[in-house]
C-alpha positions in Angstrom: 215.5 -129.1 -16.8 218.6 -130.4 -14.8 218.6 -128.7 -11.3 214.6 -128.6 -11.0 212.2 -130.5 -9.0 210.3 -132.9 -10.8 206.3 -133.0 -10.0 203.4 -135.0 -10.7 199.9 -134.8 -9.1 197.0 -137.8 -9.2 193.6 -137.9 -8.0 192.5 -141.0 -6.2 189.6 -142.9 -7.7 186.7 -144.9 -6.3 189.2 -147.9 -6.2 191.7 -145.8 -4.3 189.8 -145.6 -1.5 190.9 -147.2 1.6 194.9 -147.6 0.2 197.5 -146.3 2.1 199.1 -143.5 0.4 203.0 -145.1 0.1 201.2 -148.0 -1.6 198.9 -145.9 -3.8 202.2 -143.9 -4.6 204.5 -147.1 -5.5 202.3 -148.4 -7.9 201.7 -145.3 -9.9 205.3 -144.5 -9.3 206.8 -147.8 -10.0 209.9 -147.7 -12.3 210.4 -143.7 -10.4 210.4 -143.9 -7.3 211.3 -146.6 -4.7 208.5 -146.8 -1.5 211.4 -145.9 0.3 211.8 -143.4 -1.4 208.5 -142.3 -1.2 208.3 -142.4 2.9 210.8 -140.6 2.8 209.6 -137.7 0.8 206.5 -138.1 2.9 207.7 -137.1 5.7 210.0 -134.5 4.6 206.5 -132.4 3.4 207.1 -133.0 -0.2 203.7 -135.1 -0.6 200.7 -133.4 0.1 197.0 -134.5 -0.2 194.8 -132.2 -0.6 197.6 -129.6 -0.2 198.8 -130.8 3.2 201.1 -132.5 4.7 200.1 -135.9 6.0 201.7 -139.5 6.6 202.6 -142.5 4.9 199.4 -144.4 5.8 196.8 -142.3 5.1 194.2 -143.4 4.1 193.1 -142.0 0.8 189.6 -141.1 -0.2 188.0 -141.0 -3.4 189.1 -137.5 -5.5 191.6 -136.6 -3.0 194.0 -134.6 -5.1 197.7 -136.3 -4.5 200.7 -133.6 -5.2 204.2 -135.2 -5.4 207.5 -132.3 -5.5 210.3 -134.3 -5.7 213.7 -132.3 -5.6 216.8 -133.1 -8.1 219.1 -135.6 -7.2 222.8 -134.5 -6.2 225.0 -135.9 -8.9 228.5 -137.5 -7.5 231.3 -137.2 -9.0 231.8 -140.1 -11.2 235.8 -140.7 -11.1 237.7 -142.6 -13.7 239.3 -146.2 -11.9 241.4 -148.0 -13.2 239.7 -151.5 -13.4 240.5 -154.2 -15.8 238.4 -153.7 -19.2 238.5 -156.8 -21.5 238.0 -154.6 -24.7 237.4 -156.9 -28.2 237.1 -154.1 -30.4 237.6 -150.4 -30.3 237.8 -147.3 -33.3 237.3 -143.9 -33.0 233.1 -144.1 -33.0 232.9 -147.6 -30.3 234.3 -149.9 -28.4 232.7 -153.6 -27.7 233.6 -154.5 -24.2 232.8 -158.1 -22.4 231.8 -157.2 -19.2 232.8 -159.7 -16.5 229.8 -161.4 -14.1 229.9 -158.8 -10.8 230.4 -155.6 -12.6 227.6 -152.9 -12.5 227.2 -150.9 -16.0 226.8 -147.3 -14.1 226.4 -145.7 -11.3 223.5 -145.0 -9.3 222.3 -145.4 -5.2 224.7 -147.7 -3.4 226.9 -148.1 -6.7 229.0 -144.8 -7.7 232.3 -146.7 -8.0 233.5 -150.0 -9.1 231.5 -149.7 -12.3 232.0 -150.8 -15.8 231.3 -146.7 -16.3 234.0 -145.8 -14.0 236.6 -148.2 -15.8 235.4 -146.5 -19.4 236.1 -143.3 -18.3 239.6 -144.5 -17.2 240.1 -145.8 -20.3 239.1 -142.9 -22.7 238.4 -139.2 -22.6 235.9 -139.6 -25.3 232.5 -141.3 -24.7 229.3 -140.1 -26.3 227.3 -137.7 -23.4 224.0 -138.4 -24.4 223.1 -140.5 -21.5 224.1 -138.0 -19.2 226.8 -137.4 -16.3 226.1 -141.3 -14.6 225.9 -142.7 -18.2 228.3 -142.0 -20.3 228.7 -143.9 -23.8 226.2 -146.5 -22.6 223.3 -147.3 -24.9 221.9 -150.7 -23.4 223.0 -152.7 -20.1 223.4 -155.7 -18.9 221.8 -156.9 -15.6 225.1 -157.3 -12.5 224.8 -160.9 -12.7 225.2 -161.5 -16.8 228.4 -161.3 -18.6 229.7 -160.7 -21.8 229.3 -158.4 -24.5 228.1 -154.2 -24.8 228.8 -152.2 -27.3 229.8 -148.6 -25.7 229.8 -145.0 -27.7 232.2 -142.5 -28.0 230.2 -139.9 -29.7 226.9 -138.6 -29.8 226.3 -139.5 -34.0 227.5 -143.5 -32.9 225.0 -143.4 -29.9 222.3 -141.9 -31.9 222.9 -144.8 -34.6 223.1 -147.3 -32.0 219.7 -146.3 -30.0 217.9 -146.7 -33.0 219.2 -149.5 -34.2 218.4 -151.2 -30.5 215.1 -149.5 -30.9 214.4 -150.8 -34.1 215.4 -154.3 -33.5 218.5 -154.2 -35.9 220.9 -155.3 -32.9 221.7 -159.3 -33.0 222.0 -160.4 -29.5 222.4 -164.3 -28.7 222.8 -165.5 -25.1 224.0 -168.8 -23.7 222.2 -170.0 -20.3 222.0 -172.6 -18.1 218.8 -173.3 -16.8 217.0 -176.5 -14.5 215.5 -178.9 -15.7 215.6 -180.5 -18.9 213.8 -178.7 -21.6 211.4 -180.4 -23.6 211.4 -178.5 -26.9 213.8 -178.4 -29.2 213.1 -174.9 -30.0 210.6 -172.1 -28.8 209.1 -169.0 -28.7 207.9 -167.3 -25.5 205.3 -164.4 -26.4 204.5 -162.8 -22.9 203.9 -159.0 -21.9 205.9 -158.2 -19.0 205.6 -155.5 -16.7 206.5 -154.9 -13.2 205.9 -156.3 -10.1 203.9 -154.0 -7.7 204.9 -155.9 -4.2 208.4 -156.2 -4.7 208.9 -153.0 -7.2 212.9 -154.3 -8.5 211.3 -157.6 -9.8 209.4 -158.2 -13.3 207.1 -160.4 -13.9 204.7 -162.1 -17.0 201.4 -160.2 -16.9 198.6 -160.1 -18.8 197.5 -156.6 -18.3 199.3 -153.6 -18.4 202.6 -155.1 -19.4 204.9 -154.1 -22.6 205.4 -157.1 -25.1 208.0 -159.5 -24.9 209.2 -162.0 -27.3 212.1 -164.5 -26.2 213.3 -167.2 -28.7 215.4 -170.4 -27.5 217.1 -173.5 -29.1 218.9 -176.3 -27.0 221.9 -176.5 -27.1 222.9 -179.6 -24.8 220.5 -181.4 -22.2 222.2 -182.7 -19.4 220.1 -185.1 -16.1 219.1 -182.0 -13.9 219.7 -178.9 -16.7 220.1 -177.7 -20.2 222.4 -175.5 -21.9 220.5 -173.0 -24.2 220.9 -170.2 -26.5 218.3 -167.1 -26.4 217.9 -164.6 -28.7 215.4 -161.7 -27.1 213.7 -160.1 -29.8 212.4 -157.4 -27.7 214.8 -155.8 -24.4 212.6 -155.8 -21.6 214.1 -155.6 -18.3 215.1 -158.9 -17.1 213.8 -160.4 -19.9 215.1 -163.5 -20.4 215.6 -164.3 -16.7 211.4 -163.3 -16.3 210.8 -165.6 -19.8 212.9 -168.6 -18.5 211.1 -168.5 -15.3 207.4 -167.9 -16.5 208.4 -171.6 -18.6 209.5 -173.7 -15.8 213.3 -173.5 -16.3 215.0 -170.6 -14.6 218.4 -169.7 -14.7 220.8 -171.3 -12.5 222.2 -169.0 -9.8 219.2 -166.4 -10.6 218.0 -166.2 -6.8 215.5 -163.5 -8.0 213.7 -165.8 -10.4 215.3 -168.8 -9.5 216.9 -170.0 -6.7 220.3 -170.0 -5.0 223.3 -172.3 -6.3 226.3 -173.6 -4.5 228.1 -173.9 -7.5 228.0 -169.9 -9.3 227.1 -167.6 -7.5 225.3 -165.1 -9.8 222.6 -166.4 -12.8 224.4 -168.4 -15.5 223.9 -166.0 -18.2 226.3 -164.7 -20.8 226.1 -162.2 -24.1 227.8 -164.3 -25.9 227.3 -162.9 -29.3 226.6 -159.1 -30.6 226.1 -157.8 -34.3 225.4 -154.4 -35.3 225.5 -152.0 -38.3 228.9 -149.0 -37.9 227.5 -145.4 -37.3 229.6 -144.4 -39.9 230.3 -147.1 -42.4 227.4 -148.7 -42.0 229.2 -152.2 -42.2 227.9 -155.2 -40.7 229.9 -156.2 -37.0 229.8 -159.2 -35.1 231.5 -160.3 -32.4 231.1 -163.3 -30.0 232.7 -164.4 -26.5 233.4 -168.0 -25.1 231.2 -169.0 -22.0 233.4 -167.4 -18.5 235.4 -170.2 -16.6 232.6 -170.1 -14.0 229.6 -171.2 -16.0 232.1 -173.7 -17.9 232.8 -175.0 -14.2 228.7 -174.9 -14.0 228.8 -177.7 -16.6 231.8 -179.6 -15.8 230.2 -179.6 -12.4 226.6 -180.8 -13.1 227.9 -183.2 -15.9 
């Protein structure tokens, strides 16, 4: 329930003992709670082994009981801005926005304004409130870096629709990328679980326990000396999928310094939604709707040509 503190408890195994307990925290914790995060509650008393307070590197011992009390967040005031919104189609139930390269799709630590959820809410008084005060009307993001094409609801019945159809892999998503190196195939499929990285918890990685499945499929579009233009279509929406995929095969997006490395020619991972089809909430017709490749990726190819 909103306004409680959230708890979990864990008892450390024979393979626990020895770990430090920020470290033993961060992995069970991953995708929660930052280590930060974590050292912070720590010392604040909110962690307690064994039903006291102790320090971040304790040392834990085999069926030590672990308590974690973690208090609810204070929720900011999300304000409408008035930001440019490139909108391609809008009715009563939608809208399909193309999101520029930059543009965070809500709010959270370090990011309250400036978002692509901040410029929605500018834009109408209607968005679904399923995903809750920081989400409004979004049902699936886009990573900072990629651009190009969400679909956004404006009620609760088109969200509901759209969830499952994302869910149930109804959604056509293409993607145009630019990634090193020549590829050798024509076409591929990359089939590898990923799940996150426990030393660097914001990064994902191909794993072969323990991970969710992952299916990425690719087709060349151009080869060029040093890089290749291709198109991806993610049948499943892990995060960072296709960045993760690309990377795992040798060619890694250009600009992605996560997966990749840095570029002195674009400045964020050459990545773009460039094409989106999905069923209407309501009428249940077929939509598609596809956007050009952004002048900096265009200036990617000019550039490397």
């Amino acid at each position: 329930m909103e306004g409680q503190n959230k708890e979990y408890s864990f008892v450390a195994g024979p393979a626990d003992t020895g770990r430090r307990l920020d470290q033993y925290l961060a992995g069970n914790l991953s995708g929660e709670l930052s280590r930060s995060y974590i050292q912070k509650l720590i010392k604040d008393g909110q962690i307690r082994v064994n039903g006291k307070t102790t320090k971040s590197n304790h040392k834990l011992k085999e069926a030590e009981k672990i308590t974690v009390d973690i208090p609810p967040p204070s929720r900011p005031d999300t304000k409408p801005e008035n930001i440019p919104l490139t909108i391609v189609y809008e009715d009563e139930q939608l809208m399909v926005v193309d999101k520029p390269a930059g543009m965070v799709v809500h709010p959270a630590a370090g990011n309250f304004s400036g978002t692509l959820v901040n410029a929605l809410l500018y834009h109408s008084s209607h968005l679904s409130g399923i995903g809750g005060e920081l989400k409004p009307g979004i049902v699936h993001r886009l990573d900072r870096g990629t651009s190009g094409l969400m679909v956004v609801a404006k009620t609760d019945k088109a969200h509901h629709s759209l969830a499952e159809q994302f869910k149930s892999h109804k959604v056509k998503k293409k993607y145009l990328a630019v990634v090193k190196g020549k590829v050798e195939l024509d076409r591929g499929i990359i089939d590898e679980p990923i799940g996150r990285n426990l030393r660097q918890r914001k990064k994902m990685e191909v794993v072969q326990a323990g991970g969710k499945s992952a299916v990425t499929n690719y087709e060349v579009v151009k080869r060029f000396k040093a890089f290749t233009l291709v198109e991806i279509s993610p049948a499943t929406g892990r995060t960072h999928q296709i960045r993760v995929h690309m990377s795992y095969l040798g060619y890694p997006i250009i600009g992605d310094t996560e997966y990749g490395q840095h570029s002195t020619v674009i400045n964020r991972q050459a990545l773009h939604a460039s094409l989106l089809g999905f069923y209407h909430p309501i009428t249940n017709k077929y939509l598609e709707f596809s956007s050009a490749l952004p002048e900096d990726i265009k200036s990617l190819i000019v550039e490397k040509t």
